[in-house]
N, C-alpha and C positions, 0 to 999 in steps of 0.2 A: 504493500500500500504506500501510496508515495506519501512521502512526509511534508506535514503542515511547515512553514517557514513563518517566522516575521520577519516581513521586510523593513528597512530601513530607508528612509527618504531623507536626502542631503537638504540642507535648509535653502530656502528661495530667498530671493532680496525683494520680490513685492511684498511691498509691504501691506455652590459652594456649596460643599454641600447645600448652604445659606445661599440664594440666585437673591444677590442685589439690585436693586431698581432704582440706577443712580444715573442722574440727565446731567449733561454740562452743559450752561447755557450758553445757546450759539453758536455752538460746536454741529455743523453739518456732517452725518457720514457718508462718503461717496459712494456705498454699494445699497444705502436705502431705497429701497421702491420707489420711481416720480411715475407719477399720473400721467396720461393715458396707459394703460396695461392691454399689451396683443394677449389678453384673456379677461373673462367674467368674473364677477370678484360677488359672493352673496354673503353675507351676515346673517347668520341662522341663530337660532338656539336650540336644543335637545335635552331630554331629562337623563336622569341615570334610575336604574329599575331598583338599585339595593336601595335607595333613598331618595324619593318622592319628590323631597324640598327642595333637592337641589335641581338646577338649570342652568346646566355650562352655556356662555355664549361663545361662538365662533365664528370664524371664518372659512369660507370656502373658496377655493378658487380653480376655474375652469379653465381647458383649453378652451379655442374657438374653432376650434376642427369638429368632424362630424363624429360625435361618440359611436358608443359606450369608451370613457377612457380608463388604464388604469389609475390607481388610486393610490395615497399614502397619508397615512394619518401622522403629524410629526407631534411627539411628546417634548415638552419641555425638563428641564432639571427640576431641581428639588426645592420647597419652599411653595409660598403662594407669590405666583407672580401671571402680567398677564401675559397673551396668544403671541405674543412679539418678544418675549425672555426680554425685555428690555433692560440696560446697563449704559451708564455712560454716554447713552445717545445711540447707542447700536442696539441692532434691533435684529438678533441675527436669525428667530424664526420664521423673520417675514422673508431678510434674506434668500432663506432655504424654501420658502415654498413658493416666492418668485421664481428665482432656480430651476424646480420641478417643474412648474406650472410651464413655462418654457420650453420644456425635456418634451411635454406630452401628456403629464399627469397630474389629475384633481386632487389637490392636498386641503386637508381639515387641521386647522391647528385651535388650539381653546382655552379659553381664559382658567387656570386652576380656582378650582372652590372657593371664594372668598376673596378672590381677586379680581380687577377688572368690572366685567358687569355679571360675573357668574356668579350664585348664590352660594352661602357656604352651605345650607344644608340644616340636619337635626344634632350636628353635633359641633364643640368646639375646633378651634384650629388645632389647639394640642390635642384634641381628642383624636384625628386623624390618625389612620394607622395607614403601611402600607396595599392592603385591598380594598381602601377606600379613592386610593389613586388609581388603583390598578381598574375596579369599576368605571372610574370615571375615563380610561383608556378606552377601554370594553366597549363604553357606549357611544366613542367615536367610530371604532370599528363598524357600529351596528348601525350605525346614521348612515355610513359610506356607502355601504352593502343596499341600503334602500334609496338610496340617492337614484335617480335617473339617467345621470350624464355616469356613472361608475360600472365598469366592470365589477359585477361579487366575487368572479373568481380570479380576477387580479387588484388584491389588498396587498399593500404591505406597509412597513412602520421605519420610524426614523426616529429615533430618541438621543437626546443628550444627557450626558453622567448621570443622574437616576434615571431619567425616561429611559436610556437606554437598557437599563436593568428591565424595565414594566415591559418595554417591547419584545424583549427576548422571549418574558415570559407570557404574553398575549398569541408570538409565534409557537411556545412549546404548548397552547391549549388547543388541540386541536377542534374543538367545537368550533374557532374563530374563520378556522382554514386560508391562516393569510401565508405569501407565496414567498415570503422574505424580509429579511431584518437589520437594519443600519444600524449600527449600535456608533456613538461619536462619544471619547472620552468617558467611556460607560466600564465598565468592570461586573462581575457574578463572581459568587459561592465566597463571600467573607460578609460574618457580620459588623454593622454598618460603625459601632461603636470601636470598632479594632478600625475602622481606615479612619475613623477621624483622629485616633491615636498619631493615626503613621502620617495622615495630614498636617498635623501640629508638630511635627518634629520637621518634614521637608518644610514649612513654609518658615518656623521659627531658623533655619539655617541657610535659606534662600533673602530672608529679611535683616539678615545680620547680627541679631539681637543678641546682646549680650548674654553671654553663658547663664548669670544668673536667673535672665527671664525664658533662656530655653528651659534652665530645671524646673523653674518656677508652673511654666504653661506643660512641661510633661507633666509634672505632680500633681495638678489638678486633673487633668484628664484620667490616667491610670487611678489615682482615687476617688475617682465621680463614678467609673465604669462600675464597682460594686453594685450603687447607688440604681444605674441605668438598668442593671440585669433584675435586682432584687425588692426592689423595692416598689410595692404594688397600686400604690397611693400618689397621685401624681404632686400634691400639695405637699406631701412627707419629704417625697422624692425633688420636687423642686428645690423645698426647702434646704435639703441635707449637702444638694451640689452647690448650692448658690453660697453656704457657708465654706465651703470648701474654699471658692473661688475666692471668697473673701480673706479667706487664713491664709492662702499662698500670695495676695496681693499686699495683706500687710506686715507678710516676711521682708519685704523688698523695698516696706520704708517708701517715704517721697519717690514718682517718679518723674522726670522730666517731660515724659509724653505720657499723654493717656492711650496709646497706641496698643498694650499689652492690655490693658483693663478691659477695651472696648473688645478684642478677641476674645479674652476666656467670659465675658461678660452674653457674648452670643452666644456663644456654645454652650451654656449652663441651660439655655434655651433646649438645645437642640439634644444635648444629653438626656434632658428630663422629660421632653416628650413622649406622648403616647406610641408614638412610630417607632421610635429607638428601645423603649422597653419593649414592644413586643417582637422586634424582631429579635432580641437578645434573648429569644425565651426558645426561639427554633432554630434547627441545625441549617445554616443555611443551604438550599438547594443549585446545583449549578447547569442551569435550562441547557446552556451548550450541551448535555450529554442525553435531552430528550429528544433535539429534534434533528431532523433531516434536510430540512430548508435551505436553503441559499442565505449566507450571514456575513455582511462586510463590518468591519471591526476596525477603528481608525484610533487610534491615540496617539497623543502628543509629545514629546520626551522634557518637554517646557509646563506639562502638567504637575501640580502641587496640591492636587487631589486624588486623582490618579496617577499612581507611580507605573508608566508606561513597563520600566525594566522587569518591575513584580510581577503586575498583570498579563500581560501582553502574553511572556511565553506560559502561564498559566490556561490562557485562555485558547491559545494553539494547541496548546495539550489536549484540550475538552476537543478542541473540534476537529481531530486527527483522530481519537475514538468513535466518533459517529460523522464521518466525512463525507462532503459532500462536492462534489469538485469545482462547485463554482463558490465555495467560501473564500471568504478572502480576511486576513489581519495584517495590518500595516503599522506600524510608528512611524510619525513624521516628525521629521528633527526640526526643534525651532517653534514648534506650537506650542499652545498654552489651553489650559483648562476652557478658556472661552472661544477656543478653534483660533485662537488669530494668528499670525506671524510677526515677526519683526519686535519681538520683546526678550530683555535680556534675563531674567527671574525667573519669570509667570506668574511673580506677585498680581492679584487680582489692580489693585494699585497702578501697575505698568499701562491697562488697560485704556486709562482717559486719554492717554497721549499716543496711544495707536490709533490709526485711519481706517485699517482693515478691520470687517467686523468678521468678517468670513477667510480664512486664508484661502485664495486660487486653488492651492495642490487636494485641498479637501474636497471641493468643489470638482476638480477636475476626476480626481478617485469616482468619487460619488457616479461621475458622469457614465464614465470609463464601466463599472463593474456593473450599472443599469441596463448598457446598452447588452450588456452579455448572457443576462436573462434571457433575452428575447429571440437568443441562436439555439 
């Protein structure tokens, strides 16, 4: 059986788990959508069937060719944010389903629960757990499938860093019977509490910070993790990390930036959440070894969420065991967590003073491995 490879890609000169939703005023991005579009653009809304309340709103967009076309539903990352992943002016879901729309194919992208114009639903936002997302994926899938301009039996999904975890796993249920999976900066089979661990140590030594405040931000993490596995009360469980963060902040006395306070201060967030304690309660499962599909796999070596080196040949491993010969996994040298190029960290921070919302070579991958379904 010929062996899975990760390829490597030389870096171009064109130039959170928490998804930030930071504008800088006046700042234009040269790959944002302009008006007139050679395609139909409609503003839907759709319910979700596990929960009533809620009503994601979305976007759709058409070719102008004569259908049925196919179709992709693209997932955003992690957080409430809306149908455009918005950050700093870039707006790289609309990017990506301009893109598509272009290629040939109707994409649905959607505002997450409580963001945008979509409702949050019967439950809190810490209430959220992961197959409340994964629902809310589901029932784009099932809009598309009923849609009129869509092929049913050409779906398939495009996700970033957690979306692309939901799509894997929307591709490994086969009741959805979609035909393929882009995973972008995405990673399977570690629970979520161990990569923010390993998150806080790449970005505390990509950021420079002094020894003291890299011990400072491991030690609260590795002591909150307890907290996130065991502790079944969310109010308890807030509680108990949030003093945490406090005791390691005033080991360290006066600081000059509030820059370290304001990271372990979000994560206390994200630790004590309902999503993270329950996913710390199961073994996590790794979808690459359910399914048979067609699965492109892009990561960044500039990522400080995903550790490309870690993931990458992990995840070639999963897909050389149930292979399929038009999978593909790539790392591309010079990207960063948010797909851009031309940034020298991938501190999220680098990102205001990048042009690119989308890197080219992503884009052209993307291009390249679509066209080869279709042989």
């Amino acid at each position: 059986m010929k062996k899975m490879k990760v390829k490597y890609f030389k870096k171009i000169t064109i130039a959170c788990l928490v998804m930030l939703a930071i504008s800088v005023k006046g700042q234009q991005r040269p790959q944002t959508p302009i008006a007139p579009f050679p395609y139909d653009v409609e503003e839907v809304f759709y319910k979700v069937a596990s929960d009533t309340a809620v009503k994601l709103a979305a976007t759709v967009t058409i070719p102008k060719d004569q259908g049925p076309f196919p179709a992709i539903l693209i997932i955003g990352g992690s957080g409430q944010t809306s149908r455009d992943q918005p950050f700093f002016n870039h707006k790289p879901l609309w990017v990506l389903a301009d893109f598509l729309t272009r290629l040939g194919y109707v994409t649905l992208r959607f505002d997450d629960r409580g963001a945008g114009s979509s409702t949050l639903g019967s439950k809190k936002i810490h209430e959220l757990q992961e197959e409340d997302y994964l629902a809310d994926a589901s029932a784009g899938i099932d809009f598309l499938k009923k849609h009129p301009s869509v092929d049913p039996k050409k779906i398939g999904v495009i996700g970033h860093s957690a979306g692309a975890g939901q799509g894997l796993a929307l591709l490994a249920d086969k009741s959805k019977q979609l035909v393929f999976s882009i995973m972008l900066a995405g990673y399977v089979n570690n629970y979520p509490h161990m990569v923010v661990a390993h998150q806080s140590k790449m970005m505390a030594k990509a950021a420079g910070w002094p020894l003291s405040w890299q011990r400072a931000d491991s030690s609260f993490v590795s002591r909150s993790i307890y907290y996130t596995k065991n502790e079944n009360n969310y109010e308890q469980r807030y509680k108990a990390i949030k003093a945490i963060a406090d005791e390691e902040l005033t080991k360290l006395g006066k600081l000059e930036t509030d820059e370290l306070q304001k990271r372990i201060n979000t994560r206390v967030y994200i630790l004590a959440s309902e999503q993270f304690h329950k996913a710390a309660q199961v073994e996590p499962k790794d979808n690459l070894l359910m399914i048979k599909s067609p699965v492109l796999i892009i990561n960044g070596d500039l990522d400080l969420n995903v550790d490309a080196a870690y993931h990458s040949p992990r995840m070639a491993s999963s897909l050389q065991k149930n292979f399929n010969s038009k999978s593909k996994i790539v790392v591309l040298k010079g990207i960063n967590h948010m797909l851009q190029g031309g940034g020298r960290t991938g501190l999220m921070e680098e990102s205001k003073d990048i042009n690119e919302t989308i890197s080219p070579l992503i884009l052209e991958q993307i291009s390249k491995w679509l066209s080869t379904l279709s042989k």
